[in-house]
N, C-alpha and C positions, 0 to 999 in steps of 0.2 A: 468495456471494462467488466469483467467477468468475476475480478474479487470481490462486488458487492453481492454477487450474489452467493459467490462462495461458503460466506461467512455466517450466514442463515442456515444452509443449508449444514454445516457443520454443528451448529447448536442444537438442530433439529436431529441430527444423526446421533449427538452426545446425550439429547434429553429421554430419545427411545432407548437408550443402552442402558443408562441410569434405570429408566422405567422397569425395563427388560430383567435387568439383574437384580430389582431392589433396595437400589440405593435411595434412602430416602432423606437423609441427612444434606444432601444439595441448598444452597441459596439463589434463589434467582437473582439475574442481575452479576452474583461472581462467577468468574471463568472457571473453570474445570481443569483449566493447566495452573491455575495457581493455590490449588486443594491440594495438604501436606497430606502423606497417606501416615500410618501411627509412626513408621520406621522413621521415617524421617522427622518428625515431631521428635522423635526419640533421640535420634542421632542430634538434631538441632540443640537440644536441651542438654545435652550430655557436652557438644562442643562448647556452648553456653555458661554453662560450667567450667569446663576449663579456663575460659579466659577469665572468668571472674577470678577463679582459685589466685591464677597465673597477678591476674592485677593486683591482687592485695600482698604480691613478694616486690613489685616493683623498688619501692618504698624502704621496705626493712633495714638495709644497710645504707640508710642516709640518717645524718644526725635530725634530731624534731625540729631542730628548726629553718632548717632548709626542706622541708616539704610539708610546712603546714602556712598554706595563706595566708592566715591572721599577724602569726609569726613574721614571715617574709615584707609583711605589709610595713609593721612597727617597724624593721630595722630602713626601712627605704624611708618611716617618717621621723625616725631620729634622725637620719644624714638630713633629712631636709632641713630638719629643726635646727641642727647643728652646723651645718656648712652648706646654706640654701646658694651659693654662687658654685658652689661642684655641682651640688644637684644639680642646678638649671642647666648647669654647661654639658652635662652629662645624658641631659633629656630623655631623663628616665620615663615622663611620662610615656615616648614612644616605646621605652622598651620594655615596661612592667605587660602589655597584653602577650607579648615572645615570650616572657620569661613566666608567666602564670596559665600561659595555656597548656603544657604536659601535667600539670596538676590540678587545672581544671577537667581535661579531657579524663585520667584516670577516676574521677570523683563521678564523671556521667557516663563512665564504661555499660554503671545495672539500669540506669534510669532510661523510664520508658514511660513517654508519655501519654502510651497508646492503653497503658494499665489502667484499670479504674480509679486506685488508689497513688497512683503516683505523686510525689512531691513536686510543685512547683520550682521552676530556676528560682523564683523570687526570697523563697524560705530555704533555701541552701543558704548552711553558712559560709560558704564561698564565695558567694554572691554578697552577703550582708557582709563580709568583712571586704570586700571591695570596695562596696558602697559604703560603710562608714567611711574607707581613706578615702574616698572619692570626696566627702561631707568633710573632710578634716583639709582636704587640699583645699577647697573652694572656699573654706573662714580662712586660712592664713592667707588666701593672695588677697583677698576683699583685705 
């Protein structure tokens, strides 16, 4: 098996070219095929962009309260409140993660948890307004 040796032999050949040319910006330990060079750091950020731009028109031409969680939440705990034998029948609890996950997904398009400063899932108010109807189902069946 001649790929383990391969594979030394190729680090060792990447580490004297790096030497060779001056590059000194290298981490040992990461690969050299997974180093963005500026163009594409560039191009990446630029596409980056785009889709952020692009995510915040998704949304525009829908009434607020069909794409705001909180919103969407109250009306599924009025009908509970209101006619709790449709709701059951209707088993919404199966279908509120279908119908909240294209509004969660656009909400964690920019989040990145690889950031310093990133916000946690748990302090999105997406999350807390979940979790509160989740806190509000579990007193009315008790």
């Amino acid at each position: 098996d001649n790929s383990s040796e391969f594979i030394p032999k190729c680090r060792t050949c990447r580490r004297q070219a790096r030497e060779q040319s001056g590059e000194g910006d290298h981490h040992e330990g990461l690969s050299s095929d997974e180093e963005l060079t500026p163009t594409e750091v560039d191009e990446f950020q630029k596409s980056r962009d785009n889709v952020l731009e692009d995510s915040r028109k998704i949304f525009e031409d829908v009434h607020a309260d069909f794409c705001d969680i909180r919103k969407i939440l109250l009306k599924f705990q009025e009908w509970k409140e209101k006619l709790p034998d449709s709701y059951c029948d209707a088993y919404i609890s199966f279908c509120l993660p279908k119908l909240l996950n294209p509004l969660i997904r656009v909400q964690l398009i920019s989040w990145n948890p690889l950031e310093q400063n990133f916000t946690e899932l748990e302090e999105m108010p997406w999350f807390r307004a979940i979790e509160e109807f989740s806190d509000a189902e579990n007193v009315s069946e008790s």
